[in-house]
C-alpha positions in Angstrom: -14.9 33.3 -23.7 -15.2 29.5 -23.6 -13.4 27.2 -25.4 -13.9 23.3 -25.9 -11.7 21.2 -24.8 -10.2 18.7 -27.8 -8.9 15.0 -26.6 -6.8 13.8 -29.0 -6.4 10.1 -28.5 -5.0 6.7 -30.7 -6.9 3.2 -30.1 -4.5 1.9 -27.3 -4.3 -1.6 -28.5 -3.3 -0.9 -31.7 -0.4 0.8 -30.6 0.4 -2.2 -27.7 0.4 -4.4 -31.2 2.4 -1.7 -32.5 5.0 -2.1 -30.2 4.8 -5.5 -29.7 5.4 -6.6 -33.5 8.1 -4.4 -34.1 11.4 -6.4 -35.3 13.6 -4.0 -33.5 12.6 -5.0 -30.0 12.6 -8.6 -30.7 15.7 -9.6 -29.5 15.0 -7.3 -26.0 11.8 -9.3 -25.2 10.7 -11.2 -22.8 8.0 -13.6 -23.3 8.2 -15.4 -20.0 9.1 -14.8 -16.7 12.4 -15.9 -14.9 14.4 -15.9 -11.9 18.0 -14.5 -11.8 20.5 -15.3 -8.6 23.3 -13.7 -7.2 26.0 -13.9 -5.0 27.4 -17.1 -2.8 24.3 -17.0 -1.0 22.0 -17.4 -4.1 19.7 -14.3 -3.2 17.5 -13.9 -6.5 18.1 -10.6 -7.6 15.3 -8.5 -9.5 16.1 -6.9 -12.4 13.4 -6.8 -15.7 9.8 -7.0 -14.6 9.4 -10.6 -16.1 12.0 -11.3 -13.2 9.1 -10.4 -10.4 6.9 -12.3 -8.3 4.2 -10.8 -9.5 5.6 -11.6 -13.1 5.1 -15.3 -12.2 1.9 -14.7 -10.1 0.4 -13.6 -13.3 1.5 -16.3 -15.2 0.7 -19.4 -13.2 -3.3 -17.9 -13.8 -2.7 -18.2 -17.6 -3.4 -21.9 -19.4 -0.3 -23.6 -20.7 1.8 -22.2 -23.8 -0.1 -18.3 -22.7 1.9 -15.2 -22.0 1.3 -11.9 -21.4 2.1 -8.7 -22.2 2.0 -6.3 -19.5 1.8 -1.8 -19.7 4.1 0.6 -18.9 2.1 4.2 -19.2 3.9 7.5 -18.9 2.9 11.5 -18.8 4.1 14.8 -18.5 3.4 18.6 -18.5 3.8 19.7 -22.4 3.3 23.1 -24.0 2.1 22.8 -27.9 2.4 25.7 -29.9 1.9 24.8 -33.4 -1.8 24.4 -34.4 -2.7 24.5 -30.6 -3.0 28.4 -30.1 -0.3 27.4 -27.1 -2.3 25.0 -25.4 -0.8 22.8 -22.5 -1.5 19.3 -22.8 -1.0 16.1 -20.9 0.8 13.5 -23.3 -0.3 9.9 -22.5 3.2 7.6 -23.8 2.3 3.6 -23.6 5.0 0.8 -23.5 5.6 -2.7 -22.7 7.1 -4.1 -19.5 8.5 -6.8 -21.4 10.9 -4.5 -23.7 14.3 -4.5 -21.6 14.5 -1.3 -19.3 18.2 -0.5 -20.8 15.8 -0.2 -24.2 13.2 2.2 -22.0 15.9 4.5 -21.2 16.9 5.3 -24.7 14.7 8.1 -26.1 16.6 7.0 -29.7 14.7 3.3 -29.4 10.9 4.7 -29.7 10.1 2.4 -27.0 7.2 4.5 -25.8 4.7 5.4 -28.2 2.1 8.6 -28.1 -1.8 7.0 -27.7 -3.6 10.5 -26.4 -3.3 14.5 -25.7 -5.7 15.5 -22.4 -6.0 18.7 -22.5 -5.3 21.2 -19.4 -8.3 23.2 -19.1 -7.8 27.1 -17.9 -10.0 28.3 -15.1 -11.6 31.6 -15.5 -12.3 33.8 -13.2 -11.2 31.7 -10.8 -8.9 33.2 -7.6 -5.8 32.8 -7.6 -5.2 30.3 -4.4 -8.0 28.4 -5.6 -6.4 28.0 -8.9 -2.8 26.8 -7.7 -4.8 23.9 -6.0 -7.1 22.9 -8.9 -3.8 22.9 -11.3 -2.4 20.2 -9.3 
């Protein structure tokens, strides 16, 4: 028997604005890009992605007084079981470059919001080699 396949999915920019106007993250922002040097030899050292190249590559093509805000976009393998009949599904997590890594790294911060489910489809009557590859 086959079953659709349901893609549950949130307007991305709204969630980027999300993000981006909450208070909490404010004050681990950056809003411009800057260079940071180290040592006696005053090698700059990379740290936060506004402290790239490409950071400042991307800013030199916007007009004066612009930023930008740039995407972070995460996934992962999950089994739902609740509502879902145990469907697998691919969670799509969104978040900004410009929110300090040490701030990424804390699941506690909510610094990666949900914006869609894809759904894993199952293969029937498929073999079993050719299954392992199209799972991939």
């Amino acid at each position: 028997m086959k079953a659709p396949l349901m893609l549950y999915w949130r307007d991305g920019l709204k969630v980027v604005k999300h993000l981006f106007a909450n208070p909490v993250f404010a004050p681990c922002m950056d809003l411009q890009p800057y260079r940071e040097f180290q040592g006696s030899d005053n090698q700059q050292a990379y740290g936060e992605f506004m402290s790239t190249d490409l950071a400042w590559e991307i800013q030199d093509k916007l007009p004066p007084g612009h930023s930008f805000i740039g995407m972070i976009s995460a996934s992962d393998k999950t089994p739902l079981t609740i509502g879902t009949r145990n469907k697998e599904m691919h969670p799509i997590l969104i978040s900004l470059t410009n929110i300090h890594a040490g701030i990424h790294m804390k699941a506690t911060s909510h610094a990666f919001a949900l914006v869609a489910y894809l759904p894993i489809p199952k293969f029937l009557d498929v073999p079993r080699p050719v299954h392992a590859i199209l799972s991939v």
